[in-house]
N, C-alpha and C positions, 0 to 999 in steps of 0.2 A: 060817612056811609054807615047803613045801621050793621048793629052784628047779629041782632037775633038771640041772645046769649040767655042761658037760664040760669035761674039761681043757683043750681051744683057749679058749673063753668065759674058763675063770679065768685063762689067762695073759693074755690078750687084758682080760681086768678091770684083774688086775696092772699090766702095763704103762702103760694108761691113767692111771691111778691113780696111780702113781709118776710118770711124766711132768708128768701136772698140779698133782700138791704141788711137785716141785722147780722147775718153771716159775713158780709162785707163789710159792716162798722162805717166810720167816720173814715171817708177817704181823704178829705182836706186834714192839710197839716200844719202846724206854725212854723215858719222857717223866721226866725228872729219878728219882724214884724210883720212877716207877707204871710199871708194862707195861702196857700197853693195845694194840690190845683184846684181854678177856678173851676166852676160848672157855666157851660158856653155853649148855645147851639148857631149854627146858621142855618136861616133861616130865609123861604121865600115865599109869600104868601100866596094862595092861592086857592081856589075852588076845591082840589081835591088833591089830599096833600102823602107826599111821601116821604118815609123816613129813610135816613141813610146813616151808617155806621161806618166811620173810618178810622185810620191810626194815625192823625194828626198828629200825636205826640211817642215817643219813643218810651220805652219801659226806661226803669229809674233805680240803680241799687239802694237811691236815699228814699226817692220819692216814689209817691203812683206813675205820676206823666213826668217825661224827663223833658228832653229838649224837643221841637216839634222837628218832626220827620217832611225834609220835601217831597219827598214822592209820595209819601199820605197826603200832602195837601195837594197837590196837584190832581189827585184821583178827586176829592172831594169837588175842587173846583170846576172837574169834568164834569160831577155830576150837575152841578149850578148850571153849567155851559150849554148842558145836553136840555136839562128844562129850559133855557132859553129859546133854544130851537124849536120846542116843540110847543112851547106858545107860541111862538112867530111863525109856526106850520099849520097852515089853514086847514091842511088833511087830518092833523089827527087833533081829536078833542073838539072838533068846532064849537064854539061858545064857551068854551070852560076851559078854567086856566088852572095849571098846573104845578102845585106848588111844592116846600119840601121843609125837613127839617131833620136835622142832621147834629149829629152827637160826636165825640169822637172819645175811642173806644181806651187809648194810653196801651193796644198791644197788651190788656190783662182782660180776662173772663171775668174775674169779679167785677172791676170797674164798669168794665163793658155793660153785663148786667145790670149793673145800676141805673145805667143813664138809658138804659133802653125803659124801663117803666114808663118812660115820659110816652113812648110807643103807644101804652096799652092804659094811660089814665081816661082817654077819649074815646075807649071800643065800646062804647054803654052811650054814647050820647048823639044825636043826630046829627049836629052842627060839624061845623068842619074845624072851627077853632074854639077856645072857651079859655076861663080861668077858674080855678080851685085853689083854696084856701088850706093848707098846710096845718099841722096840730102844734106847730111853731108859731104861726101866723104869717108865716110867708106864703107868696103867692105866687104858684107856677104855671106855666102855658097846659092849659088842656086840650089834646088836639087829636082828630080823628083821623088814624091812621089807615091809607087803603090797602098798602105793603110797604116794607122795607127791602133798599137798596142794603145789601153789605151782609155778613163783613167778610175782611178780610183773611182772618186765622180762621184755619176749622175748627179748631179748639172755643174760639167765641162765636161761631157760626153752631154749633152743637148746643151752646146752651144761650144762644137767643131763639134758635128753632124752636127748642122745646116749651120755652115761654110762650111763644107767638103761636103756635098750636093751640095754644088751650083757650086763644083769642080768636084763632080763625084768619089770620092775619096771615098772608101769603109773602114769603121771604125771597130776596134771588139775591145770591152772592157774586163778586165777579173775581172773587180769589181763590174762596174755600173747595180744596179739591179733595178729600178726606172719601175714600170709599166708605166709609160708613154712611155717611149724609147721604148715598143712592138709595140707603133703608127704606122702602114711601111707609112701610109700617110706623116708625120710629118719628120719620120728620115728613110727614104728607106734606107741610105746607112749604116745603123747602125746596126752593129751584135755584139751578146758578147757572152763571154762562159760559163756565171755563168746562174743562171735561172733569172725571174723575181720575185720583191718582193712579187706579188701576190700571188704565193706559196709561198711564205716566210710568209705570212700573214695566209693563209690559216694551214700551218704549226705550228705558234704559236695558232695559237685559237687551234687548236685542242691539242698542247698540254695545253691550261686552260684550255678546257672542259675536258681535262683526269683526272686531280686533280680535279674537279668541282668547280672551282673558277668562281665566279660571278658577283664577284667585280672588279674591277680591276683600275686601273692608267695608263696612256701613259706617255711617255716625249719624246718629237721630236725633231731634228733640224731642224732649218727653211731654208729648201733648199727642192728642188724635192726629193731628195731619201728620206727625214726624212716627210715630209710633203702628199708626193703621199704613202709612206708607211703607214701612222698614218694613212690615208682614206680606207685603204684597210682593215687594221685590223678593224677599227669603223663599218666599213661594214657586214664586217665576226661578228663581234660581234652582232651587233643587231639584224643577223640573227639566231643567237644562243640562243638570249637573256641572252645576258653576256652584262652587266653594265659597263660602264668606269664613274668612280666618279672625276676625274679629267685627264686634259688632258694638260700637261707645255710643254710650245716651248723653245726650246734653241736657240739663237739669232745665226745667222750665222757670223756674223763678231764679227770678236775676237777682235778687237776692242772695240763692242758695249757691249761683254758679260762679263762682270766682275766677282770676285768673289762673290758680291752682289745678283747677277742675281743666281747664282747658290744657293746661298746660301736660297734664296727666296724660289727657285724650293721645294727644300728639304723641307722647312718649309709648303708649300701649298700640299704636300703628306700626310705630318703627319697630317695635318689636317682632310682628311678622313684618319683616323686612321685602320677603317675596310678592307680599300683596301691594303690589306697586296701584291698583286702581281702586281710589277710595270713592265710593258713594255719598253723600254729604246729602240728606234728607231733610232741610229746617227751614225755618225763614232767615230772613237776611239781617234780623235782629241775632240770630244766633250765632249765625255763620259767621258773623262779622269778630267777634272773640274770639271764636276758631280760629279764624285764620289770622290774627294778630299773633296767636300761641306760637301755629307753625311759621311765623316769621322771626319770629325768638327763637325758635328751634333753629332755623336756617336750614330748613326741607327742600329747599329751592330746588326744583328739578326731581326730589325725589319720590313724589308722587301725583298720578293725574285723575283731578278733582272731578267726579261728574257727579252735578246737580240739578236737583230739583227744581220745581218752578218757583221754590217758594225764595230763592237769591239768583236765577237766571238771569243775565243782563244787568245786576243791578252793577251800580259805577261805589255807592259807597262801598261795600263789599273787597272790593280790590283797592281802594284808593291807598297808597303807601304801601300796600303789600303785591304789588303787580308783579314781580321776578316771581313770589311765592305760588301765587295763583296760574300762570302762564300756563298754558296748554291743558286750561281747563275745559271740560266740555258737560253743557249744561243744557238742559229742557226749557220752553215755555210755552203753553198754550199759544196759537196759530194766531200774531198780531200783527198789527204796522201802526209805526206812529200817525198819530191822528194831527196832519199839519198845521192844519186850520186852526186849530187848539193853540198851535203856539202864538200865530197873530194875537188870538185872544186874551193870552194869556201875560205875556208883555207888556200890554196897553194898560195892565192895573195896576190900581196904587193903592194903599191903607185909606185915602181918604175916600176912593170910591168904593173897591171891595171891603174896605173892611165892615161899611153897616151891615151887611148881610153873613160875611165870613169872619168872626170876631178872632178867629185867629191869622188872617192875613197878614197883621202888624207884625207877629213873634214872625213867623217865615221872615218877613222884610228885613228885621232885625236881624235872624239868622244868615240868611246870603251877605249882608252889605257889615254886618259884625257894628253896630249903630243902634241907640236907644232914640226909637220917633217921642216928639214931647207928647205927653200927654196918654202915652199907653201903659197900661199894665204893668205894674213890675213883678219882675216873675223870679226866681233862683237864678235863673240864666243871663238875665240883661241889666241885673246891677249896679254892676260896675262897667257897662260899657258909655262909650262915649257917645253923644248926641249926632245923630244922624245933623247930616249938611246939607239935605232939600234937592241934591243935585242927582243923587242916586236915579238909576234907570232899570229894568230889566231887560232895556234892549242892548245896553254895555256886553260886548262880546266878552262871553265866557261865564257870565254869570247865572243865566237859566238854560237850560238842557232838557228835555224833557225825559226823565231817568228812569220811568215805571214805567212798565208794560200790560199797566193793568188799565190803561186810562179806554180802550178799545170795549173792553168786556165792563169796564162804567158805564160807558153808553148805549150798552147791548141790553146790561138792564134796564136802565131809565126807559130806552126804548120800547123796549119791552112790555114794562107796564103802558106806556100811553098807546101801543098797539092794542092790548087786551083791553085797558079802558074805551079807547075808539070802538071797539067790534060792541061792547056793553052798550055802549052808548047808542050804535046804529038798531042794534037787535030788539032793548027794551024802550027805548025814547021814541026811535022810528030812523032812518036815515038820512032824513032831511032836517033831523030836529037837532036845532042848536041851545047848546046849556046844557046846563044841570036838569034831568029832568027828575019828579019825586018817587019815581021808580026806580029810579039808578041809586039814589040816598041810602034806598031798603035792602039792597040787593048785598047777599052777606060773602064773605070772604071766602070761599067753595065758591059760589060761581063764579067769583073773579077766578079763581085757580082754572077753571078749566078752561075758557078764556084764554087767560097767560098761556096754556101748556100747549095750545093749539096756534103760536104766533108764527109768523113767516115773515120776515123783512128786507132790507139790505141795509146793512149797518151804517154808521156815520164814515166807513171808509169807504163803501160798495161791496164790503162781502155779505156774504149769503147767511142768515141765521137762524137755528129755527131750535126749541130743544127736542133732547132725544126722549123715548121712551117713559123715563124713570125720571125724567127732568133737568135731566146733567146736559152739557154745554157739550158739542161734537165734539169727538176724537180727532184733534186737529194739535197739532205740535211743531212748531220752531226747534233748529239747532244750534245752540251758537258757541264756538268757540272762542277764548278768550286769550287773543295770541299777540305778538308784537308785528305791524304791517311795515312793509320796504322803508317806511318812512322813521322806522324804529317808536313808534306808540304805538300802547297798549287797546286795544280795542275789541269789544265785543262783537263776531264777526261771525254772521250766517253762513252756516256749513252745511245746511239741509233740513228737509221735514219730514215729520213722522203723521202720516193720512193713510185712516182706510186700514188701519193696523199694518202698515210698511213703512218701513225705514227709507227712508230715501238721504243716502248721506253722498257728498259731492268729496271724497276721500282726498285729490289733489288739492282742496281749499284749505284740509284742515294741518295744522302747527301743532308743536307742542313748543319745547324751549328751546333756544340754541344751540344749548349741549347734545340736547337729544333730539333731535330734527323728526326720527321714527318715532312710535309709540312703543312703548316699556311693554315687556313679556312678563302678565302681572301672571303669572304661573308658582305654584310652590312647588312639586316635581314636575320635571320634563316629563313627557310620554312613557309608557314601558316599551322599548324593542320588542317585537314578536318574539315569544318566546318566555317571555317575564312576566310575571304574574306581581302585581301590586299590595305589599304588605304595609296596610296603614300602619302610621305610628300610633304610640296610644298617646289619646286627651285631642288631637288632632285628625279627623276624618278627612282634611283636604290634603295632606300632605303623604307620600308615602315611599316606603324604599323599593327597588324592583329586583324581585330574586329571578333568577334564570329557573323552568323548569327542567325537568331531565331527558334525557336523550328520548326516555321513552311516555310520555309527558304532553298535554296539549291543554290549553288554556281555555277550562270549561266557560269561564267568566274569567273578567277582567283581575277577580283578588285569587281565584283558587286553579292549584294544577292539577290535573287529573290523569289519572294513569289507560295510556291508550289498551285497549284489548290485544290479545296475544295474537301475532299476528299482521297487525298494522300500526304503523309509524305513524308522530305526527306529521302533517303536511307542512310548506315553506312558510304560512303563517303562523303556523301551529296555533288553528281553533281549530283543527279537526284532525280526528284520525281517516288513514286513509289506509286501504289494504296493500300490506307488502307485495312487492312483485314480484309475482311466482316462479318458484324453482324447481326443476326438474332436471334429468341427466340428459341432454340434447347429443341429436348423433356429432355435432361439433365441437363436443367439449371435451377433454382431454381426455376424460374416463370415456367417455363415448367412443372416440376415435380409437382407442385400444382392443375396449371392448368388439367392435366390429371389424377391426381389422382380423382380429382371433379369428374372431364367429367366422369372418370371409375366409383365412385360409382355411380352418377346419372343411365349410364347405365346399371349396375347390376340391380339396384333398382324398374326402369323402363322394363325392362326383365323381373323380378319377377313378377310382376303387371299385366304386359301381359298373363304369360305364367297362376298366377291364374283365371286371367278373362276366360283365354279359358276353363280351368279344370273347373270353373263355370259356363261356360257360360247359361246354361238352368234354371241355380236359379231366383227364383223371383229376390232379388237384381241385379242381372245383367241385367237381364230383363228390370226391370224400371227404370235403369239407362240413357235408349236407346245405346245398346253397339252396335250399327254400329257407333254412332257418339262421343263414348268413344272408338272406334280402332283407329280412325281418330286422335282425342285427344292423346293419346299414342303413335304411330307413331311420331305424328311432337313434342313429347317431348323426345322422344327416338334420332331424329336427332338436337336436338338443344344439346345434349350432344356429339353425335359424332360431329359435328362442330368445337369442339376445337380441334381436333387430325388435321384437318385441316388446322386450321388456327395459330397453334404453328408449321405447316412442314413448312422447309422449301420457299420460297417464287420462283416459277413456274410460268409460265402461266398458265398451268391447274389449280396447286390451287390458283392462283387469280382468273381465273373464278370461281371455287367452292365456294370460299369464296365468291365472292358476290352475285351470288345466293343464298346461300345454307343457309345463315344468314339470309335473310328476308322469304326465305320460310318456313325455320322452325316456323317463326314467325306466316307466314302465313296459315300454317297450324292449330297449336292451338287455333289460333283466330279466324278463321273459324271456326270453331268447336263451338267452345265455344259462339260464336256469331248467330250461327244458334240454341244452344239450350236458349237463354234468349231473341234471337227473338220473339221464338215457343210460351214461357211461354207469353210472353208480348203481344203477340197477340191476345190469346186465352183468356186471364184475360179483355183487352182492346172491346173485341168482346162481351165478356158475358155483359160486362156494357151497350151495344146498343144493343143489337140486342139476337133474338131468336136462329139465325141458327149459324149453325154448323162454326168453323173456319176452311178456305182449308189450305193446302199443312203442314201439320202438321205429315202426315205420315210418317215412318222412309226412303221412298223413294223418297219423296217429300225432306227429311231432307236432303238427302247424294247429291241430285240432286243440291240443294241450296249452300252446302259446296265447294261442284267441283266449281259452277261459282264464287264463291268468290274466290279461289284460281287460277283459271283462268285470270282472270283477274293479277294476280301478275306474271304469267306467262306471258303476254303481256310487262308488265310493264321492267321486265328484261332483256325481249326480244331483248327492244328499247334501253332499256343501253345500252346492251351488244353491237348492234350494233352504238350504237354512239360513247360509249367509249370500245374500246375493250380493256380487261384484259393485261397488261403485266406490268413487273417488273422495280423499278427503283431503283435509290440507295438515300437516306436520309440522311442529314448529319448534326444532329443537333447542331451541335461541329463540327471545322475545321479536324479531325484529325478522328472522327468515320466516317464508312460506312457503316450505314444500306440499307441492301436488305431488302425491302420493295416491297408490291403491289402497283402501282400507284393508289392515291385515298385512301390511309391507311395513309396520314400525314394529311388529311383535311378535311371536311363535304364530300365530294363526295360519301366516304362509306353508309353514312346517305340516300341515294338515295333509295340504297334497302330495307333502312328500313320504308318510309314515307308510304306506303299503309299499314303494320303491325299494324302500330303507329295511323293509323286513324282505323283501325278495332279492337284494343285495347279502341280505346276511345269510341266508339258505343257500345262493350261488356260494360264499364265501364255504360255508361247511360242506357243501358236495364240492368243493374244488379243494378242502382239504382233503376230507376222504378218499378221494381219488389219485392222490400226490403219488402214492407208491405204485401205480399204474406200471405197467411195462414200456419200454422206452419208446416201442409203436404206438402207444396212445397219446404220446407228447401235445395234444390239442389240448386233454385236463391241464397240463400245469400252465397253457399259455394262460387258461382260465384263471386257474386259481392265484395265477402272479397280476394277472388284470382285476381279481376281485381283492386281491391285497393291497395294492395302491390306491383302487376307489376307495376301500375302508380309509386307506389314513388322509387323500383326501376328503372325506367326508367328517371325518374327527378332527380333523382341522378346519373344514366349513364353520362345523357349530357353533364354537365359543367365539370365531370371528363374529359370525353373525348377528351373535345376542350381543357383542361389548359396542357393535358400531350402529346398535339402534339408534344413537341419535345424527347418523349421517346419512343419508340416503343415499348418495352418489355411490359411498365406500359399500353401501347393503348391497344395493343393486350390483354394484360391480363385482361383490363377494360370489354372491347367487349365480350371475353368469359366467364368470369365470370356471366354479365350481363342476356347474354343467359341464361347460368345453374341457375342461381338464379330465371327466369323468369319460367321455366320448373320444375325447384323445387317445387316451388309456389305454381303450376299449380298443378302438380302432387300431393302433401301433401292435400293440400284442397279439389282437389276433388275427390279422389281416396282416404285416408284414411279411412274417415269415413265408405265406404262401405268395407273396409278391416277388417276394426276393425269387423263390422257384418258377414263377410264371416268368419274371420278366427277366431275370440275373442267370436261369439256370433251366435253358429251358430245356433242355436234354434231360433233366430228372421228371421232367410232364412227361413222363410217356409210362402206357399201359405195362410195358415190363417192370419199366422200372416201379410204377407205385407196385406192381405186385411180387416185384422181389424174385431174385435169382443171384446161383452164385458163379456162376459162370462156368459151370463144368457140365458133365452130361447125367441126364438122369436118367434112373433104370427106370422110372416111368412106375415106381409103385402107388398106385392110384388108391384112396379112398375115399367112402362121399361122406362127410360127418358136416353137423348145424355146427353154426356161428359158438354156438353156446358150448358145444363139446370141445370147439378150438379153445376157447377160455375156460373152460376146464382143465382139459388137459395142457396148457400155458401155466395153471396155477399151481399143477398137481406137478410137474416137470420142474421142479424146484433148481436140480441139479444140470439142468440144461442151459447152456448160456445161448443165448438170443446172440443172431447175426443175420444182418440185412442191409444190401447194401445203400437200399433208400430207409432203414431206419423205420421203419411202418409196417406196419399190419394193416390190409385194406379189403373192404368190401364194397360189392357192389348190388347192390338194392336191386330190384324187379323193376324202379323207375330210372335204371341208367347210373344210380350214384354210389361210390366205391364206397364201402362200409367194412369191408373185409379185410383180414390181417394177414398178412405176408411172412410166414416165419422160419429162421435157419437154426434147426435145432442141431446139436451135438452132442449125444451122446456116447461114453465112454462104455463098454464092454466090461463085465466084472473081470474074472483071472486073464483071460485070450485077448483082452484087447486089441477087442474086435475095433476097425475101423468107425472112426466118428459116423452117426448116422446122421442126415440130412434128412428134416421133413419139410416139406415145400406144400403148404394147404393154398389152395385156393380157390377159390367160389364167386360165379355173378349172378349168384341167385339170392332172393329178400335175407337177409341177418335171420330174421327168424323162424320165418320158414324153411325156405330151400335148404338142401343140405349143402355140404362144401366139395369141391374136390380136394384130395390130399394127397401131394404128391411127395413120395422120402425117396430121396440115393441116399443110397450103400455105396 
């Protein structure tokens, strides 16, 4: 077939060409009298001819080609098998026959190269076969190639592509799985039948992630297939976060790889001892010294082998090392033995196959261990004995059919006679048979496109066709290599990988006797919730797991991180979660205290009231001044409801109530209580100067006085409120609690509403001192001044509780309202008992004579009318008078009904005559400051 090729192409052939034979030298060697190796093709002649690249012979630490490999020759023979058929197939090719020729590559890239020239001496000449004359003067086959079958390494699949590119010579492999070869930049003219290792890669990770293995081992050959695979998986792997704890290359020249090297490999696995599942990435040439190492080691059992396509299946691989290998699990592109192949295959003998297959004899010799007369002698068959004529390959036990590559031989062969059929129909015509001289010219491109457009059914009846990029479907066998019921070893389908899923049949699969499960190829176990994973160093898969801390949640899997104040980790601890909030509930032990208080106070305080009103027209109540004993009751009545407040719940509404409602209550009873030791202290302070009457003493002048005081407290909170307004925070005296709080309840701030209280406290406090020396009728000042002397010391006892228990809320809150009830307690006992005790214990002294005093004798009836203010005048001026009464009081009574007036038994002594004691008797029910008094003295 022509190529079309221009003069850059052929010097640019040339060059290549030349480069890569003297690069390679003299491959034949003298072994005492033999050269080896021979140069050999087989050969079938034919119209339109195709080349094939096989590894008929194995690598050699003496030689190039060692001993010849059966499953290389079996593959080869498929190809011969496969052109049989398709000359004997009237569909494809009509008229034109189909021929081949075939190299075998000895498993090296140099060699390989060499003997593919014979490929590319024929791309320049029209004819289909020819001969050329050598610059030795030998003379070798010139033949025009349409494409080539093969090969089998990616390693020699990469540099026969790049040859046959620059020829136009379209290639299809049916082994090379090497992700690189899908480059079309790189190797355009390169197709295969098998898939790429990339699925192949993505195939094994997913079956480690099935087992969950995490750990794991590689071992590669150092060549593209073992090397561009090892990256594909490392890849897949870190995207999984699967760990490879070591990663061993196997040296590509068998030369360099000794048993040393091997024996190394094996020792540097055991070393990570935990990565029980090793990946084994080679061909079955390599694998095969592996695994000899680790049966010298005696691994048996202790690690499970999964591999590649490129020793899947294969029986040399495991032979004499089967214990070692057991419960291996291995890949191969999607195949079935081709049966038919073996009738065929049986039936041949060196004297038929060998004219076309010149290495059929070495096989024959190899199985049967026998030198046929008259073959070759080779390194290998020297010294063997003379074959006995009787040998068969139908002798049970002797052929097997061992590669699984004999399926995707035929896929290509077929391949091309499909592409050449459609050539054939498209430019000869459809009915036309032969060769036609359009098809001759037609260059290596458009057969490619041809090839890449085939659809068939294979020689088994699957389905074929390639993908995209040229590669062979993503189709995969599994098979495990396990001991069956019958105790042998056998390579045993376990499921497929299609369509990029796994499909694995897990009840099928074995490992080894001892260990029936599968190994936990893990190097730490998991971290517990709560642990955070500290790699070791030099080692990223391996690591120790520290506990975080109490307060601590695990941002990511290596680092702890400290939760916000406030909230804990959760039960996995990857997150913080918010504390459960605390506050003083009315059922909680400070709660129930506090409101039981609160509740007696206000029973107690309800009582008080509701007697006052049932008395209200009694003298005692009277001269109490009870509009400004309602006033007084009231604001002790709400310092008890206060607590039910300020134990709910924390709101905005009851943070504003609370901080109002605590200083008002304050400021209620203080007012009160401050307008009645004003009154006293003014009208005592007024008699010492002066004649006239004291103003605003009246009980409307009183209540008038009370309002602006607590007015004022009402501005005061006004201006809080609006500079700080009321809402709720959370407090966390401890990393881990969260008190709901008012803002302003962890710090002085609260004290805001109390500073006007606390100064009207301390004013009652000095007008209930100042009035202490009162006359023993005024006994209402000192009930005063002993009730503002206990709130003072509890209130200096509040304080410093208050500010040391700021990080307790329950202890604040409970300080605060306690504080209150004990200040309203007080209040309440002192100055409300006493006139209880008289209402309810004595009630004979409730009566009109008696609050106004008499001594029980007759009086002359000396009458005078003098003001409130003359009677305290002359009370102060009367120094020498002793006071006698038999209710102990001085009383008046206002113009509104209320006793305000003093009741007094004077006695005075006569100078020389001592004259009889004088009794003066005042009394008055007219206003304190107005009305004048009556005053009545016996003599």
């Amino acid at each position: 077939m022509g190529r079309g090729s221009t003069g850059t192409t052929i010097v640019a052939a040339v060059f290549t060409t030349v480069m890569f034979v003297s690069a390679s030298g003299a491959t034949a060697t003298e072994v005492g009298n033999i050269t080896w190796p021979v140069k050999r093709v087989a050969k079938i002649d034919g119209d339109i001819t195709l080349g094939g690249l096989f590894i008929v012979h194995k690598r050699s630490e003496k030689f190039t080609c060692g001993r010849v490999r059966q499953n290389g020759l079996q593959a080869l023979e498929m190809m011969l098998y496969t052109i049989d058929k398709v000359n004997n197939d009237s569909t494809l090719l009509p008229g034109i026959r189909l021929g081949a020729h075939i190299v075998d590559s000895c498993d090296s890239d140099a060699h390989a190269l060499e003997e593919s020239i014979d490929f590319i001496r024929g791309a320049n000449t029209m004819g289909s076969e020819g001969h050329c004359q050598c610059s030795d003067g030998s003379v070798s086959d010139q033949v025009s190639i349409a494409g080539v079958v093969g090969a089998s390494s990616s390693v020699v699949s990469v540099q026969i592509a790049n040859l046959l590119r620059l020829f136009r010579i379209p290639q299809v492999s049916y082994w090379s799985t090497s992700p690189e070869l899908s480059n079309k930049e790189r190797f355009e003219y390169f197709s295969r039948t098998v898939p790429s290792d990339i699925h192949q890669a993505r195939a094994i990770v997913d079956l480690i992630q099935f087992f969950n293995w995490t750990y794991i081992s590689v071992v590669y050959e150092d060549s593209n297939y073992g090397s561009n695979g090892f990256a594909e998986v490392e890849e897949e792997a870190r995207k999984r976060s699967i760990c490879i704890a070591s990663s061993e290359k196997i040296p590509r020249d068998k030369k360099l790889a000794i048993d040393e090297d091997f024996d190394k490999i094996i020792t540097n696995l055991r070393r990570k001892s935990n990565a029980k599942a090793v990946v084994v990435f080679a061909l079955e040439q390599d694998v095969t010294p592996l695994m000899q190492a680790a049966h010298r080691a005696g691994v048996a059992g202790e690690f499970v082998w999964i591999g590649s396509d490129g020793w899947s299946g294969n029986k040399d691989v495991v032979r004499g090392r089967e214990t070692t290998v057991e419960g291996a699990i291995a890949f191969s592109p999607l195949f079935s033995n081709v049966d038919e192949f073996d009738e065929y295959f049986v039936q041949q003998t060196p004297e038929v196959e060998g004219k076309r297959n010149p290495w059929f004899s070495e096989y024959w010799e190899e199985v049967f261990r026998c030198k046929l007369p008259d073959s070759y002698v080779t390194p290998f068959n020297k010294e063997l004995e003379p074959c006995k004529g009787n040998e068969s390959l139908r002798t049970p036990g002797v052929y097997e059919q061992t590669s699984p590559k004999m399926q995707f031989v035929a896929d290509g062969v077929l391949a091309f006679a499909h592409a050449l059929t459609s050539v054939q129909a498209k430019i000869c015509g459809k009915d036309f048979v032969g060769l036609c001289a359009s098809m001759s010219k037609m260059s290596g491109a458009d057969l490619l496109g041809y090839l890449r457009k085939v659809s068939f059914r294979g020689i088994n009846g699957d389905h074929f066709e390639f993908q995209a990029n040229g590669d062979g479907p993503a189709r995969y066998k599994v098979f495990n290599f396990q001991r069956n019921d019958e105790g042998e070893f056998v390579w045993t389908e376990v499921g497929t990988y299609v369509e990029n899923q796994l499909h694995l049949q897990f009840n099928k699969v074995r490992f080894t006797a001892s260990q029936p499960v599968h190994h936990a190829s893990i190097c730490s176990k998991p971290c517990e919730p709560g642990y955070a994973m500290i790699l070791q160093e030099g080692d990223s898969c391996c690591w120790v797991c520290t506990e975080c801390t109490k307060y601590q949640y695990l941002r990511d899997e290596f680092t702890c991180h400290d939760c916000p104040i406030g909230t804990l980790p959760d039960h996995s601890r990857t997150r913080c979660v918010t504390s459960a909030e605390e506050y003083v509930t009315y059922d909680s032990p400070w709660g129930i205290g506090l409101l039981c208080f609160a509740t007696t106070g206000i029973v107690i305080t309800a009582m008080v009231i509701i007697i006052y009103v049932r008395h209200n027209e009694t003298p005692i109540v009277k001269a109490s001044g009870r509009e400004l004993s309602y006033v007084l009751l009231v604001g002790i009545l709400l310092s008890y409801v206060i607590s039910f407040i300020v134990v709910a719940r924390p709101t905005i509404a009851i943070c504003a109530i609370t901080k109002v409602g605590i200083g008002f209550c304050f400021t209620m009873c203080y007012a009160a209580l401050l307008t009645k030791t004003n009154r006293i202290a003014r009208i005592f302070d007024r008699a010492k100067t002066s004649v006239k009457n004291t103003k605003y003493i009246s009980p409307a002048s009183q209540l008038v006085i009370c309002s602006c005081i607590v007015c004022v407290q009402f501005v005061i909170l006004g201006a809080w409120l609006a500079l700080q307004p009321p809402r709720t925070t959370y407090h966390h005296p401890i990393r881990e609690k969260n008190e709901l709080t008012c803002a302003g309840a962890t710090d002085a701030t609260y004290l805001v509403g109390l500073v006007y209280p606390f100064f009207l406290m301390v004013f009652c406090t000095v007008y209930a001192f100042k009035t202490r020396n009162c006359p023993e009728g005024f006994n209402e000042a000192k009930y005063i001044g002993f009730t503002m002397y206990t709130t003072c010391v509890i209130w200096l006892s509040f304080v410093p509780i208050y500010f040391v228990s700021s990080q307790n809320i329950a202890l604040r809150v409970t300080t605060l309202s306690v504080s209150v009830g004990l200040s309203a307690t007080v209040t309440l006992f002192c100055i409300f008992a006493p006139k209880l005790y008289i209402i309810l214990l004595r009630p004979e002294q409730n009566t009109r004579s008696c609050v106004m005093g008499s001594d029980g004798g007759t009086s002359v009836g000396i009458q005078t009318r003098r003001t409130f203010s003359e009677v305290v005048r002359h009370t102060i001026q009367t120094e020498r008078l002793k006071t006698r009464s038999q209710c102990n009081s001085v009383m008046f009574e206002s113009s509104s009904g209320n006793y305000s007036n003093i009741s007094l038994s004077l006695e005075h002594n006569q100078n020389a005559n001592k004259t009889p004691d004088k009794d003066i008797k005042i009394e008055s029910y007219a206003d304190a400051a107005t009305e004048p008094l009556t005053s009545s003295t016996a003599v």
